[in-house]
C-alpha positions, 0 to 999 in steps of 0.5 A: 538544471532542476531548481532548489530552494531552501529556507529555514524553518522552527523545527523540532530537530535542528537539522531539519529543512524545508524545501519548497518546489519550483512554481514552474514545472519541468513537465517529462515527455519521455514515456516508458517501453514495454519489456514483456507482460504476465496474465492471460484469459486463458493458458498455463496455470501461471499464466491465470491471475486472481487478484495481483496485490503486490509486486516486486523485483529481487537484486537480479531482476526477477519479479516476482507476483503475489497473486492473491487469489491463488494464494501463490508468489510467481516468480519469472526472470527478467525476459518474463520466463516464468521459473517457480511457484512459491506457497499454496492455499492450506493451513500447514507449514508454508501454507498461505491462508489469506494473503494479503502482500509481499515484499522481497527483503534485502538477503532475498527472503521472500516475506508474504503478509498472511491475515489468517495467521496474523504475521508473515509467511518467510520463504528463502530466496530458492522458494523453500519455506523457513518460519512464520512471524505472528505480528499481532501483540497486545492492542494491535493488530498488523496490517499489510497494505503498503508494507515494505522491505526495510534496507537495514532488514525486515519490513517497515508496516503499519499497525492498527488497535485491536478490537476485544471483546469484554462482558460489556461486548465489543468495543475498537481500540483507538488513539495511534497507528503506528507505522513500525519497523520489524526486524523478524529476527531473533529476539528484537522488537519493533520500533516506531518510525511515526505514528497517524491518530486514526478515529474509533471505528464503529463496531456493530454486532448483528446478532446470529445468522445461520449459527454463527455470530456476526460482528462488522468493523467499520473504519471510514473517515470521510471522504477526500480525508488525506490518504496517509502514505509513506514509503522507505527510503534507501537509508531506512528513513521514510517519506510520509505523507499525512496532510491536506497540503503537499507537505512531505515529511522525511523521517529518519529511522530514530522517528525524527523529521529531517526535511519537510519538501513543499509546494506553495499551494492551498487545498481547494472546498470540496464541492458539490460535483466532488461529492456526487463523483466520491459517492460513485467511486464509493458505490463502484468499490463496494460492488465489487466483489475482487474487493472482499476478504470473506472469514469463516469460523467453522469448528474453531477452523479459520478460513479465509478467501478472497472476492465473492460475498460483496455487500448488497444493493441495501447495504450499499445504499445504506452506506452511502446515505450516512456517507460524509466528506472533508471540507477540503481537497488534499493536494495528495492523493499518495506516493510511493518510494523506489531503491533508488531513493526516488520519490513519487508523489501523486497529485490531486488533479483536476477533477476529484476522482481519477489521475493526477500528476506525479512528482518525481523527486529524490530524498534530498528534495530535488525536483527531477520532474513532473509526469502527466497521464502516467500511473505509479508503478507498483515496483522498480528494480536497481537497473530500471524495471517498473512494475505496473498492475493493469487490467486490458480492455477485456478486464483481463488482470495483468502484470506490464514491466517497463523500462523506465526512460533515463530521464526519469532519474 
């Protein structure tokens, strides 16, 4: 039987708890069996991925794929037959011009997180185009990663300040980044659920370069800083992590924290050999040109494109000089939430860079077990579907689905 404890803690809200995880772990040997895959070298125009951001599965089981590069949404059922194409590249109504994720939400809208036109693209569950949703508002700008289908409607999705531009040049906002509820309906607004203090981001401008101004925004706290996640819970509360401890907090939708689930461990010093393998994963990152957004002004047009145009061998050799680092290795490296209102939490390991272990817990704390050698799945449907983004061993992108083991509930 999986071990509990609660003990009571000064809380900010009286019917908050904290529950601290058992020493012992409960290690799960059971392992996942493969149901069918999406992507190839070469075939179909479906069958080719360029850049896979995001993943998720409807009430019936359907994937569906937001393949970046293509600047599409694939959907297959759940043989892995592949049924339609949703959006294409372009500016005009339903056109997507830098997608950067998607989520299905609860009445089967296919939502698609769209940089170019600062909002999201909103597609009907038949594929058919409905209306798009500027997100943008005065002093923030959205942002798409890790945003998620809300169970009450609409998505939860974090935002971040603007940068302006004024007579004394270009300056970052700074100060919150809230993580905000958005219903994308009517007339109602977002509300906050949490919000993460974030540091000023350096703005430099270059001056010109073939006729057209260049202004790089620069976001990056030091290395092995505690990765802010967070992920929705079935009843709209979220779990969030945002500490170098292993501290998850559960934060109902009125903003206030129910329950902190906790192990009893302290951070480690980051050292030398930590430092040397960051800046390698550093360097890896920034050669890599899948990584890169390029954004074009070309007569008052907006384009945008992804991969290609990665930073050069100067450029990266200048960053990692002015590189720094936290002083401590967080417990955490993230977690991510599933419709079962399961938890996973990913472990630091070992070693500084690579794959930890994975809690997986449920919202009330209850400790289900511990996987080791495992990856996070990027989405889970109602009946036990995974969705994990991989790459085979000739670097071919794909989509692998899994059935999950019953012991992982």
């Amino acid at each position: 039987m999986p071990l509990l404890m609660l003990t009571a803690t000064p809380a900010t809200a009286a019917a908050q708890q904290s529950t601290v995880l058992p020493e012992r772990e409960r290690i799960l040997t059971s392992e996942p069996t493969q149901v069918y895959s999406v992507g190839k070298e070469e075939g179909e125009s479906w069958e080719l991925l360029a850049s896979v951001v995001s993943t998720a599965f409807d009430e019936n089981d359907n994937l569906y794929v937001m393949d970046a590069g293509n600047h599409r949404v694939l959907v297959f059922d759940p043989a892995g037959r592949f049924l339609r194409q949703i959006g294409k590249q372009g500016q005009g109504p339903g056109e997507l011009m830098a997608p950067l994720g998607m989520v299905v939400g609860v009445n089967g809208d296919v939502i698609v997180a769209d940089a170019g036109r600062g909002g999201y693209t909103i597609y009907g569950a038949d594929g058919g185009y409905k209306e798009t949703v500027i997100a943008t508002s005065e002093g923030r700008m959205f942002m798409a990663t890790g945003f998620q289908a809300s169970p009450v409607g609409g998505i939860v999705a974090r935002s971040m300040p603007t940068v302006t531009r004024s007579a004394q040049g270009v300056q970052a906002g700074s100060g919150k980044s809230p993580v905000m509820h958005h219903p994308l309906a009517g007339e109602r607004e977002p509300t906050t659920l949490y919000e993460i203090d974030i540091p000023p981001p350096r703005v430099t401008e270059q001056g010109n370069q073939q006729n057209r101004r260049v202004v790089m925004v620069l976001s990056a706290p030091p290395i092995f800083t505690p990765n802010v996640s967070w992920g929705v819970l079935p009843t709209g509360s979220i779990a969030v992590n945002n500490s170098a401890r292993y501290a998850i907090q559960i934060i109902d939708p009125h903003g206030s924290v129910q329950r902190i689930i906790r192990r009893d461990e302290e951070p480690r010093r980051v050292t030398h050999r930590d430092r040397e393998a960051g800046r390698e994963r550093q360097r890896e990152q920034m050669q890599n040109p899948r990584n890169a957004v390029r954004v074009t002004n070309q007569g008052g047009r907006m384009g945008f494109s992804r991969g290609g145009g990665g930073m050069t061998e100067q450029q990266i050799e200048e960053r990692l000089r002015d590189i720094e680092f936290a002083d401590v290795m967080p417990l955490v490296q993230g977690l991510t939430t599933d419709v079962h209102g399961r938890i996973w939490v990913h472990r630091t390991g070992e070693r500084a860079v690579g794959p930890g272990p994975i809690d997986l817990l449920d919202a009330d704390g209850r400790y289900i077990g511990t996987l080791r050698g495992a990856a996070l799945p990027d989405a889970v449907s109602a009946s036990g579907l995974a969705a994990f983004i991989e790459r085979d061993e000739l670097d071919i992108e794909r989509v692998v689905v899994r059935k999950l083991p019953a012991d992982w509930t």
